[in-house]
C-alpha positions as CSV (number, residue, x, y, z in Angstrom):
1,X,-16.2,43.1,9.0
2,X,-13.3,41.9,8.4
3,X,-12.6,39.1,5.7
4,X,-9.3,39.1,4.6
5,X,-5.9,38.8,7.2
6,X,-3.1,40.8,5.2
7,X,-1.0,40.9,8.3
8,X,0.4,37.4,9.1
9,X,2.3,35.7,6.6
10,X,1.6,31.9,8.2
11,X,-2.1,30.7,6.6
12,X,-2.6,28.9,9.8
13,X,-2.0,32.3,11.8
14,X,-4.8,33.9,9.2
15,X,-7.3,31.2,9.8
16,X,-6.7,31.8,13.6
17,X,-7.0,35.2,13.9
18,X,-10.6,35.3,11.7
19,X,-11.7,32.4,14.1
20,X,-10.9,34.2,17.1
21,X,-12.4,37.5,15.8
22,X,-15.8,34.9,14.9
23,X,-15.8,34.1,18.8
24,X,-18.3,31.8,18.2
25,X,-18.3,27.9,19.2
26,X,-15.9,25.6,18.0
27,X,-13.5,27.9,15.6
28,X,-13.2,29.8,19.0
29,X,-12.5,26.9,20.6
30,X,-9.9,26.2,17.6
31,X,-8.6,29.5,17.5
32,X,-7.7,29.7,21.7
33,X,-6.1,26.3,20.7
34,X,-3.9,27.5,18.5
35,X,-2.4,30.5,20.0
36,X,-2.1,28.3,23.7
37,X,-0.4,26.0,21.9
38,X,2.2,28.4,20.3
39,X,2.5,29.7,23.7
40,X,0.9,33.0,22.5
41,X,-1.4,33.2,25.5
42,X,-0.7,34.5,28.9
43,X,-2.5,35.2,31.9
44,X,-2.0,37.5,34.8
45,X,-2.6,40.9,36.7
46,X,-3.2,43.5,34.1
47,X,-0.9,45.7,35.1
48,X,2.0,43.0,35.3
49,X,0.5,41.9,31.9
50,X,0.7,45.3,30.4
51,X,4.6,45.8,31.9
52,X,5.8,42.3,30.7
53,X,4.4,43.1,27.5
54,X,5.8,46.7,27.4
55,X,9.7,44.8,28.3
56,X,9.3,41.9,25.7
57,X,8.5,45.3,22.9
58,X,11.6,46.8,24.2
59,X,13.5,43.4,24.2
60,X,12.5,42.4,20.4
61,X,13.0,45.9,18.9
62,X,16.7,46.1,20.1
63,X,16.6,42.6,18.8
64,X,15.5,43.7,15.4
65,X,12.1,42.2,15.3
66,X,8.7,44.0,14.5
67,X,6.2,43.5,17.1
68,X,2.7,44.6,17.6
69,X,1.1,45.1,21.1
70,X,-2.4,43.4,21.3
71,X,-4.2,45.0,24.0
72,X,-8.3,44.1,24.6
73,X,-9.3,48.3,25.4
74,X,-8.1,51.3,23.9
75,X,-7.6,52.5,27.5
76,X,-4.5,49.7,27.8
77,X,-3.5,50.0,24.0
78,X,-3.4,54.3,24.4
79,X,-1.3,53.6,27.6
80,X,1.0,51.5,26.1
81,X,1.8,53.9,23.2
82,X,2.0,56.5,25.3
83,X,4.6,54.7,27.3
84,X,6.5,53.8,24.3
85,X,6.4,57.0,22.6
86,X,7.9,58.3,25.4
87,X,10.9,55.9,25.6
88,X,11.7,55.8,22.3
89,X,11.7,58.9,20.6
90,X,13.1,62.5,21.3
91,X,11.2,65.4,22.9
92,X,10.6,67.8,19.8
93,X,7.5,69.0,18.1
94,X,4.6,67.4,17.5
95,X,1.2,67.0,16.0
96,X,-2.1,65.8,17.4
97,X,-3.5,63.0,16.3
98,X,-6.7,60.9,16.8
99,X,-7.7,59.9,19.8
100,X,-5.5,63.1,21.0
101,X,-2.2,61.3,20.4
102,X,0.8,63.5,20.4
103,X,3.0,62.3,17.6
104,X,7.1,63.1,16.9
105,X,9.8,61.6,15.1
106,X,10.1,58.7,14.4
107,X,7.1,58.2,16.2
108,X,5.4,54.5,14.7
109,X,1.8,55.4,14.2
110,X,-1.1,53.7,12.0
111,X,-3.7,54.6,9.4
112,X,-6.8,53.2,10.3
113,X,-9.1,54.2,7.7
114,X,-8.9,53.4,4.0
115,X,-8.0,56.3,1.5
116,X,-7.9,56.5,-1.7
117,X,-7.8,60.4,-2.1
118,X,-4.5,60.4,0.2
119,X,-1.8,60.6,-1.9
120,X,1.3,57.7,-1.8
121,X,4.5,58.2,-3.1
122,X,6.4,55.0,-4.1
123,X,9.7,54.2,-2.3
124,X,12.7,54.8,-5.0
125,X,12.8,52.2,-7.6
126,X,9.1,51.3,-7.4
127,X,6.5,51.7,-10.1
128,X,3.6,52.6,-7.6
129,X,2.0,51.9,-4.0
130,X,-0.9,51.0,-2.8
131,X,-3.2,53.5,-1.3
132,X,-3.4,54.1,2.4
133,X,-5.2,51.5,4.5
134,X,-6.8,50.5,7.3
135,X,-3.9,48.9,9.8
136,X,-1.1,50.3,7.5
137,X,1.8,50.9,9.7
138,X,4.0,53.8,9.0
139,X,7.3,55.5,10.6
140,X,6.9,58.9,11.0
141,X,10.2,61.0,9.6
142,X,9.4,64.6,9.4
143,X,7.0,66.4,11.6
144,X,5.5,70.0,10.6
145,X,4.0,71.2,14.1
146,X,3.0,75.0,11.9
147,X,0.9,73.3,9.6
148,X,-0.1,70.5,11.3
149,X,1.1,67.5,8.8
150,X,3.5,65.1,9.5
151,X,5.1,62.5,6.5
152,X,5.9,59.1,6.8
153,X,7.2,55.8,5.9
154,X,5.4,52.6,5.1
155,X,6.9,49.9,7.6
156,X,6.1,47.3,4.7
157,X,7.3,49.3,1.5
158,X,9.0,52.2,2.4
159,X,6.4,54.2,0.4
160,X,5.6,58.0,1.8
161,X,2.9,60.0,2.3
162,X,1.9,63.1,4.0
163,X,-1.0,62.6,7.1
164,X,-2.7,66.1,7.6
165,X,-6.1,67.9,8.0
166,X,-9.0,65.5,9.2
167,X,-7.8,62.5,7.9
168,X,-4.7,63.0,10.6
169,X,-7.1,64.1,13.3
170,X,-9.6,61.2,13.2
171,X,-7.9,57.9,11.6
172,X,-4.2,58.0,12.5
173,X,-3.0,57.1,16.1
174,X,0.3,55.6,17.6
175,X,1.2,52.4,15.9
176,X,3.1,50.3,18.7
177,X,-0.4,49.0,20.3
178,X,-2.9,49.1,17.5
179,X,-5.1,46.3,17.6
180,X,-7.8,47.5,20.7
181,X,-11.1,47.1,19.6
182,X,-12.8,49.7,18.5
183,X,-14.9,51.6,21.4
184,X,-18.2,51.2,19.4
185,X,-17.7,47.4,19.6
């Protein structure tokens, strides 16, 4: 369950987003408010939904800005990766993932199980990192399609690590549309 928003930075944006996950009664009721009124909502055909959300991606990354797809089924969310994978990296090798994600280069992928046993290197000049977590989102920059492993970069702290074995195969997917609900929900 989760209790804690480490994502958003703006304590309003953290009360929302618990609300909204409640979806009960009035916080619900707060929580729709809130996005609506930040002009966060928007309604449509799926597939129109799903394209115009794939161009404004495409439109803030050139622009510099670090956006996260929100898509309500994995089906959408592992569509939308797929689509961006494809657009912005390079054919090469690869490694299979969870949920039978192919991931490359520079791939953006996430962690979404906490680990302690997964080692973390620190980026240079830092004392330590913080294991890997649930939601962590990483930048893949070397991919090692032999053994199966693939190391990458910590979006928030530059720290590495090295994704392999089962921990590769069932908790870490393509990062550009992460936040599907999970299919037992």
């Amino acid at each position: 369950r989760l209790g804690e928003v480490w994502r958003m930075t703006d304590p309003e944006e953290r009360h929302a987003s618990l609300a909204l996950r409640s979806a009960r009664g009035d916080r619900l009721d707060a929580a729709v408010r809130w996005y609506r009124d930040r002009g966060r909502l928007h309604t449509g055909d799926p597939v129109a939904m799903a394209a115009d959300a794939l161009d404004a991606y495409l439109t803030d990354r050139r622009a510099g800005t670090d956006t996260i797809l929100i898509c309500d089924t994995w089906e959408v969310a592992d569509a939308l990766n797929q689509r961006l994978h494809d657009t912005l990296t390079r054919p090469g090798p690869t490694v299979k993932a969870a949920r039978d994600h192919d991931i490359r280069l520079s791939d953006i992928i996430i962690s979404r199980n906490n680990d302690v046993t997964v080692e973390v290197h620190p980026a240079r000049g830092a004392d330590r990192a913080d294991q890997v977590r649930n939601g962590n989102r990483w930048r893949v920059i070397a991919v090692d399609a032999d053994t199966g492993r693939l190391t990458a970069q910590r979006l928030t702290d530059n720290s590495r690590v090295v994704f392999a074995g089962d921990y590769l195969r069932e908790h870490v997917t393509l990062g550009y549309a992460p936040n599907a609900p999970s299919p037992h929900s």
